[in-house]
C-alpha positions as CSV (number, residue, x, y, z in Angstrom):
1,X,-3.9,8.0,11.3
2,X,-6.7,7.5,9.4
3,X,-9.0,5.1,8.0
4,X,-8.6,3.3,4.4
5,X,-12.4,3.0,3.8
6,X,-14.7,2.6,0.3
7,X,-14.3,5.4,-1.8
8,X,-17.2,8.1,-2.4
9,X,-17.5,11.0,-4.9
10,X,-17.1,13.6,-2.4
11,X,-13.5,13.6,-0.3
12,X,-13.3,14.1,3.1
13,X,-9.4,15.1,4.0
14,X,-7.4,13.2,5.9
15,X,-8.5,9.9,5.3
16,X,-6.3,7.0,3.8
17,X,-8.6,5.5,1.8
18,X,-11.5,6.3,0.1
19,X,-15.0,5.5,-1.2
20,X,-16.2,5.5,-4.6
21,X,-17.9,8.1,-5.9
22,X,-21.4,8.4,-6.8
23,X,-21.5,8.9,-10.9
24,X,-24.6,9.2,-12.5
25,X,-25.6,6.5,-14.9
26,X,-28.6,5.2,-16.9
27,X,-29.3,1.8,-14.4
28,X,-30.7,-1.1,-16.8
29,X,-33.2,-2.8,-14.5
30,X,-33.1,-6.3,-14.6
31,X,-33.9,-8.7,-16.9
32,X,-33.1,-11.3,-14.3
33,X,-33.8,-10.4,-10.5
34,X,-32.2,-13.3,-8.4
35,X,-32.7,-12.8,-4.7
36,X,-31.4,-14.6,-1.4
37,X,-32.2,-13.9,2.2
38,X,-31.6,-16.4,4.7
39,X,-30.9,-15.8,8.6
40,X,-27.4,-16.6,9.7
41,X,-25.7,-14.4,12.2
42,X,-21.7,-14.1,12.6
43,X,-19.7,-16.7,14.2
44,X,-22.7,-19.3,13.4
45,X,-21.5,-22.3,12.5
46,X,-25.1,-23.3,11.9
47,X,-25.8,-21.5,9.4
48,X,-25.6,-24.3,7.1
49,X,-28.9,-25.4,7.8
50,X,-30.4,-22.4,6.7
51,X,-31.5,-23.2,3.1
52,X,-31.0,-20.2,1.0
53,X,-33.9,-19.4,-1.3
54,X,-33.7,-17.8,-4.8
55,X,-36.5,-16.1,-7.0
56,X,-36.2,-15.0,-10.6
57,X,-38.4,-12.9,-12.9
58,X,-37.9,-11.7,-16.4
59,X,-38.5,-8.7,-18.0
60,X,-40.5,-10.8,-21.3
61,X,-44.0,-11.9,-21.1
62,X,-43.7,-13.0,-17.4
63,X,-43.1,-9.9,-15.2
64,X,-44.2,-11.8,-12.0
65,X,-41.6,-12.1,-9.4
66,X,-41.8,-15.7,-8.0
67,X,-40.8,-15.5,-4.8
68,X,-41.0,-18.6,-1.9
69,X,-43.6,-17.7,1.0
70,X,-40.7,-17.4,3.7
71,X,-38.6,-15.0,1.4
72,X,-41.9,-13.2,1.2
73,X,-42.4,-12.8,4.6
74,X,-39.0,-11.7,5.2
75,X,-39.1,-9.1,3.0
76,X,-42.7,-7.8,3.8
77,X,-40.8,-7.9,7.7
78,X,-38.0,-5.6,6.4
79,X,-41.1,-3.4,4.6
80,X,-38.5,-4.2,1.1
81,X,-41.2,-4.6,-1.9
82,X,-38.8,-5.9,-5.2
83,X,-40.0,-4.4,-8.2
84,X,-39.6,-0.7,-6.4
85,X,-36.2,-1.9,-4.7
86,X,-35.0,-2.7,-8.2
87,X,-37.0,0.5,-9.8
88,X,-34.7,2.5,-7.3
89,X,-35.8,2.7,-3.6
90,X,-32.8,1.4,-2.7
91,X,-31.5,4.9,-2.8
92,X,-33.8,6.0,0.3
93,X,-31.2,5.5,3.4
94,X,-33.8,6.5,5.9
95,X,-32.3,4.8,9.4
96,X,-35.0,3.3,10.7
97,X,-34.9,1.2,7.5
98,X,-31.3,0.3,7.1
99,X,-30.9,-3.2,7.9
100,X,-28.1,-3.8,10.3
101,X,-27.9,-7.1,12.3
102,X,-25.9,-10.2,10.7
103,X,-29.0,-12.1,9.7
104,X,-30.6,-8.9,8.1
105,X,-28.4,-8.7,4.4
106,X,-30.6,-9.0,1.4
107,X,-28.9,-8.0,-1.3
108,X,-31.2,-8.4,-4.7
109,X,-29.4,-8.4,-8.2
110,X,-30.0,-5.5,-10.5
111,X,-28.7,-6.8,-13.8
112,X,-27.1,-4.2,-15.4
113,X,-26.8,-1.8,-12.5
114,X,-22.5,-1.8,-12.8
115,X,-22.0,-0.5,-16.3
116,X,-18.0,0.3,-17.0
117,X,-18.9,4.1,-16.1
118,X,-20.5,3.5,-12.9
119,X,-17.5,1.5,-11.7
120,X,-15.0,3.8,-13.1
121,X,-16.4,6.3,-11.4
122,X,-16.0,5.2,-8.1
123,X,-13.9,7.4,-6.0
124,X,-12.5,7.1,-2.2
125,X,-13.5,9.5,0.3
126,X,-10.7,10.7,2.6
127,X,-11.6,9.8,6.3
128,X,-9.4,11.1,9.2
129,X,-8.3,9.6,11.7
130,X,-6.4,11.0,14.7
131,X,-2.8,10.2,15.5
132,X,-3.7,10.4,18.9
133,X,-6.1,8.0,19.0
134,X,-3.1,5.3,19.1
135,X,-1.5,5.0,22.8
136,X,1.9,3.4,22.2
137,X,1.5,2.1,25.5
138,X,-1.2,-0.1,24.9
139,X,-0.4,-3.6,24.0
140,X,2.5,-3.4,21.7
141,X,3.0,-1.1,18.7
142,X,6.4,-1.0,16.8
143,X,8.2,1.7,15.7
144,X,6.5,3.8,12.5
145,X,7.6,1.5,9.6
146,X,8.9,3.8,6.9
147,X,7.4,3.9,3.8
148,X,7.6,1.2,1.0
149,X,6.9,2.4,-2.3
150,X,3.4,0.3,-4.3
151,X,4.6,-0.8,-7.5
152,X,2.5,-1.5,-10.5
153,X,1.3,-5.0,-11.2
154,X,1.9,-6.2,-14.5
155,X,-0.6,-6.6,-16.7
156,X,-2.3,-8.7,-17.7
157,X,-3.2,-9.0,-14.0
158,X,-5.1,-12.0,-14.3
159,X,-1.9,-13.6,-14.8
160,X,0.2,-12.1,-12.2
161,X,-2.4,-11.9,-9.4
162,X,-5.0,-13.7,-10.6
163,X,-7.3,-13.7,-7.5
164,X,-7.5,-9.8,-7.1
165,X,-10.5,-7.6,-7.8
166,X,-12.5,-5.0,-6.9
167,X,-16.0,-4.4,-4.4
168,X,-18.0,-2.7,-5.9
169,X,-21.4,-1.1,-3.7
170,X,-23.7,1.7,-2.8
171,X,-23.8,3.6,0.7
172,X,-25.8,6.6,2.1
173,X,-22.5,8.6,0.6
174,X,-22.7,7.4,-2.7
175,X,-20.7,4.7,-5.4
176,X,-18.3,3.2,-3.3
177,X,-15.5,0.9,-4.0
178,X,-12.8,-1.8,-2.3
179,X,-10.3,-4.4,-3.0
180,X,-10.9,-8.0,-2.6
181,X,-9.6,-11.3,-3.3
182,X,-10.7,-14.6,-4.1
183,X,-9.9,-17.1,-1.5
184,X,-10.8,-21.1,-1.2
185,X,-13.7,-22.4,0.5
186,X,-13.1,-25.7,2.2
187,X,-16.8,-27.1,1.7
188,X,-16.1,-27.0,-2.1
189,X,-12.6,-27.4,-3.0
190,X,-11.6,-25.9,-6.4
191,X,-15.0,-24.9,-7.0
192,X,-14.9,-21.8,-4.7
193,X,-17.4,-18.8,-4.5
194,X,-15.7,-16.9,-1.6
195,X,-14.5,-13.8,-1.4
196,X,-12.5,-11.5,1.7
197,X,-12.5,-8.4,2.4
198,X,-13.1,-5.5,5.2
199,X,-15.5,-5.6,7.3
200,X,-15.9,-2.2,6.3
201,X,-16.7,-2.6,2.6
202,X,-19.9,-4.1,3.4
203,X,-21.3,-3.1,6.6
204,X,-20.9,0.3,8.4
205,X,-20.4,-0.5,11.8
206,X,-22.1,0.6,15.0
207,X,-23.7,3.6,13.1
208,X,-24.9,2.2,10.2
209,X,-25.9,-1.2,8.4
210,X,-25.1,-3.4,5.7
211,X,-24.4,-1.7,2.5
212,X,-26.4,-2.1,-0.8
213,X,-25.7,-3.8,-4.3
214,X,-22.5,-5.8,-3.5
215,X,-20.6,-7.0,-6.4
216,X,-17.5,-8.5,-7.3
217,X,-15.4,-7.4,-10.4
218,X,-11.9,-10.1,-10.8
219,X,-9.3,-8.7,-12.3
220,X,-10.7,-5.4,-12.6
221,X,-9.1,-3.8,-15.5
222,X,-7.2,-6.8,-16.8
223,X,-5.5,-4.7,-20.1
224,X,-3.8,-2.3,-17.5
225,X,-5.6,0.2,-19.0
226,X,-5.2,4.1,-18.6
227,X,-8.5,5.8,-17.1
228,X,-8.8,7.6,-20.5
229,X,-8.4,4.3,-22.5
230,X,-11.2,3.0,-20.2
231,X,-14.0,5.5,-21.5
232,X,-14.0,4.2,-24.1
233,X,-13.4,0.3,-23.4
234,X,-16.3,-2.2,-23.6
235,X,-17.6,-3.7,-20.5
236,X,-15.9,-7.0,-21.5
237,X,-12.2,-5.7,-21.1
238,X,-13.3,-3.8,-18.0
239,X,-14.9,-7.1,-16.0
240,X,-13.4,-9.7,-18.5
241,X,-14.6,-12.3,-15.9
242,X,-18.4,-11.7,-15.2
243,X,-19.7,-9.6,-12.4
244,X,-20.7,-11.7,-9.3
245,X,-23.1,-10.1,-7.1
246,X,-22.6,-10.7,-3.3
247,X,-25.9,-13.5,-2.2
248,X,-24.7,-13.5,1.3
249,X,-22.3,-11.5,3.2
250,X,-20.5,-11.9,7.0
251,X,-18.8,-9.8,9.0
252,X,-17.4,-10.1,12.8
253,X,-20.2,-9.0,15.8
254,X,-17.4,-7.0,16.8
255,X,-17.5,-4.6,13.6
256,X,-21.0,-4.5,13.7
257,X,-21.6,-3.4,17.4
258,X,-18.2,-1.7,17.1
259,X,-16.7,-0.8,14.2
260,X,-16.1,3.3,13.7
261,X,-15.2,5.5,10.6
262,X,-12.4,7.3,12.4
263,X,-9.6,6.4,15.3
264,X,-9.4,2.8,14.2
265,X,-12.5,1.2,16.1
266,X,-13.1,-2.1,15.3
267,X,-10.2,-2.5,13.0
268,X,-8.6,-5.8,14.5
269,X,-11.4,-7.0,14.1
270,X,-12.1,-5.3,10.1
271,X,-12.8,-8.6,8.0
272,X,-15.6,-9.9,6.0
273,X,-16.5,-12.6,3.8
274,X,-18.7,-12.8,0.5
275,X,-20.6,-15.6,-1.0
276,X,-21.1,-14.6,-4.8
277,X,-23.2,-15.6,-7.8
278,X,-22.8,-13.7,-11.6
279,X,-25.0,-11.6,-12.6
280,X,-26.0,-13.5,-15.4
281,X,-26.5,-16.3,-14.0
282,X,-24.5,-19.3,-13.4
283,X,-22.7,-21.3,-16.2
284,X,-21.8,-23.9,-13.7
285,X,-18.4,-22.8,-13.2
286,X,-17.5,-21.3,-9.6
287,X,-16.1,-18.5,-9.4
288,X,-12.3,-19.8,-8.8
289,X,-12.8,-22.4,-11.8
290,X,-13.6,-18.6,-13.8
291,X,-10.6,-16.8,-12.7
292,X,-8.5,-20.3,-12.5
293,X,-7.0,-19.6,-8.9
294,X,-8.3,-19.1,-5.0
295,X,-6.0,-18.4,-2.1
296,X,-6.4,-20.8,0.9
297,X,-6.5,-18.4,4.4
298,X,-4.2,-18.8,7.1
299,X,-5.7,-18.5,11.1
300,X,-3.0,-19.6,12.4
301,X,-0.4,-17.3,10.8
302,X,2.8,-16.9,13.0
303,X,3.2,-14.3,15.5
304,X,4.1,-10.6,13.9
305,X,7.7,-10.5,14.6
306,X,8.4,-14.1,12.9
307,X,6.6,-12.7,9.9
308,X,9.4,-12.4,7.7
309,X,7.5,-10.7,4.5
310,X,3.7,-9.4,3.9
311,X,2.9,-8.7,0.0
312,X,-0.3,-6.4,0.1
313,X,-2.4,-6.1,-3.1
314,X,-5.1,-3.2,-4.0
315,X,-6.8,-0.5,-6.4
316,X,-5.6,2.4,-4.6
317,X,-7.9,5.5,-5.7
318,X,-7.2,8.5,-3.6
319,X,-4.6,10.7,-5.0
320,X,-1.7,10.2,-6.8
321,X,-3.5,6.8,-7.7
322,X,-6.8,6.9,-9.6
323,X,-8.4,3.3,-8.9
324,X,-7.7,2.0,-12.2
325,X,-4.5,-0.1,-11.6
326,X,-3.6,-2.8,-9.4
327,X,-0.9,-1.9,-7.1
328,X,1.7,-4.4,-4.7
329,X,3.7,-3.6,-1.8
330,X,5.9,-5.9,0.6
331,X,7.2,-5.3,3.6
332,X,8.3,-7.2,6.6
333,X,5.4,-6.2,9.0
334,X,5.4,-4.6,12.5
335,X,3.2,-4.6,15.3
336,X,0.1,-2.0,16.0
337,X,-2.1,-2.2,19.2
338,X,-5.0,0.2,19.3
339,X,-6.4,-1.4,22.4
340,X,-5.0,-3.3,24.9
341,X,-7.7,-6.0,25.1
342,X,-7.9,-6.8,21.4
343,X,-5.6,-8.5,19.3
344,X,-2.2,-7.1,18.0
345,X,-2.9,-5.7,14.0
346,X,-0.3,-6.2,11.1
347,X,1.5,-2.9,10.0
348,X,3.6,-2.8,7.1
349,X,5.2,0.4,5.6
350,X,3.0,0.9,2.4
351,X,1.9,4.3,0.1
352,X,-1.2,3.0,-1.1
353,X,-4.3,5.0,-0.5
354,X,-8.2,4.6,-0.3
355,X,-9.5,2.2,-2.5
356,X,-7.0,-0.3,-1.6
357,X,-8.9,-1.2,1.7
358,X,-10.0,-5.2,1.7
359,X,-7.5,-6.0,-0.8
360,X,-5.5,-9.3,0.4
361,X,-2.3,-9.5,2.8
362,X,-0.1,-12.5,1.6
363,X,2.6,-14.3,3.6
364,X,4.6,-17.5,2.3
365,X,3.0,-20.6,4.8
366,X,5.0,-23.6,6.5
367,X,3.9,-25.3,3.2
368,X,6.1,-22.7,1.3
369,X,2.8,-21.9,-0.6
370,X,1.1,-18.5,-0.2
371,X,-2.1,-18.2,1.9
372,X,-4.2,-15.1,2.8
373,X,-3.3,-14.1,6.4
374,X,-4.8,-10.1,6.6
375,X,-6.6,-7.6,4.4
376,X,-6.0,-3.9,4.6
377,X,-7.7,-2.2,6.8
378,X,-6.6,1.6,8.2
379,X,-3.7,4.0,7.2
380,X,-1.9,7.2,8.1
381,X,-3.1,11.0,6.1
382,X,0.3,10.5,5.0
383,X,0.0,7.4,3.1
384,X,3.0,5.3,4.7
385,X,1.8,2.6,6.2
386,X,-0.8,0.4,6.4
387,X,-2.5,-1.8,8.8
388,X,-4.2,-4.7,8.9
389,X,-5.6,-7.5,11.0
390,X,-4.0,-10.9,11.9
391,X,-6.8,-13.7,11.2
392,X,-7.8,-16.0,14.3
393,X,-10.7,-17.4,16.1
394,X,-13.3,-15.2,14.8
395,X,-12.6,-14.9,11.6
396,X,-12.3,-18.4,10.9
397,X,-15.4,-18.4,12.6
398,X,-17.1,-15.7,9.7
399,X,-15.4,-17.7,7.0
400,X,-16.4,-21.2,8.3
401,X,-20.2,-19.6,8.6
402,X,-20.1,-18.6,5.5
403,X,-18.7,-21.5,4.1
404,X,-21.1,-24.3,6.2
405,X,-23.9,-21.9,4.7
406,X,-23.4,-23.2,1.2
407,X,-21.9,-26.4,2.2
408,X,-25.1,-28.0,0.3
């Protein structure tokens, strides 16, 4: 089995998904910095009353960053001075620097930093993960599902899935890369800037911290276009939506102080949501008034077996798929238990690969209306299935966090 993770330039085999790769590009620095740190830790439902600050500086006649006194101290605490963070020392991964713990993300925009090249480039790395490591006899795992061939969306995918898109961020590996989607965010209704995804798309787990330069791209390649038409395509068809840089992001405790490249640790538990802005700065639209559509997120989907269908959306990248395109496959799921003591994941039979991990599970509610009820998460070296987790307690408790955080 192995692990659909972020995609890097180099490929490990054996993994399901992979990590962008690192591409080398001319990085614009930016013109507008806009920068948020605020303490909040996972499963904090008081995190509303932490006041988020913001600081902006321009590249004109004022090159002073103006920066509130307590977002100065944090970052002096952290050792993070801006103008070199945004000049490039956010390359230096050195571990006693890499923050880890929930209220440590800072995540300062670099205007210009995702050009079309640098996020066509990004590449998943394989990561393996051993068959073994799955005892059938723990909890309850259903039969292997058998495969279920990803079809192509149609394009133009903004009208046929319109919440999709793409992760976009930087790790110690390199240019990395997920799937995401768009979902609602009860303290502002039709006006939401959430976004879910894996826990591992933006934090490393018990061996690493939370990952740099987070950005959101909606409907990623709206045209459909081939990865030779895309050389040469503006940045406007590539992100014809804007690109929203993460200002806060949550995952469980359990991936942080658990979660595991290989053998599935932490997966149940492999969810995360992001709070974005755009890059250039807000027009005073949200980011589901932009792309005209958020999922609402069901915690209290039914048990697996009365499940009847699971539609899973993504930009597989390892091979045969190149990232470019946004792929579907539906399935009616089965049941996967990598430990007894933690909750029961989704499986469905699905060939996606790497790249696709984060990108949204979707199952028809009570309502009859779709709602978000998993996001990909690990995968076989063969490429047949997928797994994901089924959304309860504490990951309404990430996405309620998040959501009290910006409440006002």
């Amino acid at each position: 089995m192995r692990s659909i993770r972020p995609s890097f330039t180099a490929r490990r085999g054996g993994s399901a998904r992979r990590r962008t790769s690192p591409v080398p590009a001319a990085i614009a620095l930016a013109s507008v910095l806009a920068l948020t740190a605020t303490a909040c830790s996972s499963g904090d439902t008081d995190a509303g009353s932490q006041v988020s600050a913001s600081a902006s500086a321009t590249d004109g006649g004022d090159d002073k960053i103006k920066i509130p006194d307590d977002i100065k101290d944090k970052l002096k605490k952290h050792g993070i001075d801006i103008d070199k963070w945004k000049g490039g020392a956010w390359k230096k991964w050195d571990k006693d620097d890499w923050l880890r713990e929930a209220q440590d993300y800072v995540n300062p925009i670099i205007e210009g930093l995702w050009s079309s090249d640098r996020m066509r480039g990004a590449d998943d790395p394989d990561q393996g993960v051993d068959e073994n490591d799955l005892s059938g006899d723990q909890g309850v795992t259903d039969p292997t599902p058998a495969p279920v061939r990803a079809t192509s969306v149609a394009p133009e995918y903004h009208a046929n899935a319109p919440e999709a898109g793409k992760v976009f961020f930087d790790s110690p590996e390199g240019t990395m890369v997920c799937s995401a989607t768009v979902v609602q965010d009860p303290a502002h209704p039709g006006k939401s800037n959430l976004v879910w995804t894996a826990g591992h798309c933006v934090h490393a787990g018990k061996k690493g911290g939370w990952y740099r330069n987070l950005a959101f791209v909606p409907s990623y390649n709206n045209a459909g276009d081939t990865a030779e038409q895309l050389q040469t395509a503006p940045k406007e068809e590539v992100a014809p939506y804007g690109v929203w840089w993460a200002d806060w992001a949550q995952t469980s405790d359990q991936w942080i102080n658990g979660g595991g490249p290989t053998g599935g640790d932490g997966a149940p538990y492999d969810f995360a949501v992001i709070h974005v802005t755009p890059e250039k700065g807000s027009t005073g639209k949200s980011l589901e008034e932009t792309v005209g559509s958020a999922l609402p997120v069901n915690f209290n989907a039914p048990a697996v077996p009365k499940v009847h269908s699971i539609s899973a959306t993504g930009f597989p990248a390892a091979p045969p798929y190149d990232g470019q395109t946004l792929y579907r496959c539906q399935d009616k799921p089965g049941r996967l238990s990598i430990n007894a003591s933690d909750p029961t994941m989704y499986r469905i039979g699905c060939t996606m690969t790497g790249g696709s991990s984060g990108g949204g599970w979707v199952a028809t509610g009570a309502d009859g209306k779709p709602a978000l009820v998993s996001n990909t998460s690990i995968g076989p070296v063969t490429a047949g299935w997928l797994a994901g987790p089924r959304l309860g307690p504490v990951a309404k408790n990430v996405y309620d966090s998040v959501s009290d955080k910006y409440a006002h």
